[in-house]
Phi, psi and omega in degrees: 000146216230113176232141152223149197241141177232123164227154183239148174258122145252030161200196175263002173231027163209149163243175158231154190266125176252127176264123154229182222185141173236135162243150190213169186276157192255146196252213183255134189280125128225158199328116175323329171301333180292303193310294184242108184232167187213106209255115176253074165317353204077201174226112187240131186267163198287342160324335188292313180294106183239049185114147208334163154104299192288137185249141144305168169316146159264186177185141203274170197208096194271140163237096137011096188223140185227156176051051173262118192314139164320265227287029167223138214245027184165146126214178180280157182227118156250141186265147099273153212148185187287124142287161165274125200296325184291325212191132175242027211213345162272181154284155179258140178264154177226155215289117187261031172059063157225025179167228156201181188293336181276331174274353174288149175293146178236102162129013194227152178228168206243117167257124170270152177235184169236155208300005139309341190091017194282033209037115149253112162273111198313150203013080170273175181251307216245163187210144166296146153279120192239122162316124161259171196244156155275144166114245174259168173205138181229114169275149179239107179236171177210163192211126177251150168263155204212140158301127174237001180238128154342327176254106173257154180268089194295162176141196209285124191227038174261155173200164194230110186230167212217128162263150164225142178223121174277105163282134157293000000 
């Protein structure tokens, strides 16, 4: 909370005090399990990819919210992180010191979906609201890897994207 105390004089033998203030609702803790995770997309041949598009198996992905107050009845979630120059709309992969830049894989980008299996597209501006509850909550997504090139490339397939979550 933010005080500002102000004075004014209004006469010569008294002041007045001005208070502001913000009270805001307390928001959600989240769960350590959450903060840093590390999702073992599998191993794929380059066959798989048989044209633009074409997606792998998904595989799920949780972010934890733990002591979250009556007075927040939802929030947004945005994924950010390297877009992919191909699908500005994937995650892009990057080198996470599990290799270098001459061994990364090519043509392929990390689609996050939300627990319908829906897109969520990375550094979006706008978000959906996913309901919360008080006490705990587990929002549920899942991330694939999806062909953004006619040629995929083998090598090193990692990426790294970062949440924010805004409570209603």
């Amino acid at each position: 909370m933010f005080i500002h105390c102000g004075v004014s004089r209004a006469d010569s033998g008294s002041y007045n005090l001005e208070f502001t203030g913000t009270i805001q609702a307390q928001t959600c803790d989240v769960d350590l399990s959450s903060l840093s995770q590390s999702i073992d997309l599998g191993q794929f041949p380059i066959d798989t990819f048989q044209s633009v598009g074409t997606t792998t198996k998904f595989k799920p992905f949780n972010i934890n919210l733990r002591n979250c107050s009556r007075g927040i009845s939802g929030t947004k979630v945005w994924f950010t992180g390297e877009a992919d120059s191909n699908n500005p709309s994937l995650l892009a992969l990057t080198d996470t010191g599990m290799g270098n830049e001459t061994i990364m894989a090519s043509g392929v980008g990390v689609e996050i979906l939300d627990e319908n299996q829906d897109p969520v597209i990375i550094n979006n501006s706008s978000s959906v609201v996913y309901p919360l509850k008080a006490g705990r909550n587990t929002l549920s997504f899942y991330i694939r890897y999806k062909s953004t090139l006619p040629q995929v490339t083998s090598g090193n397939a990692t990426a790294v994207m970062y949440f924010d979550l805004d409570y209603q």
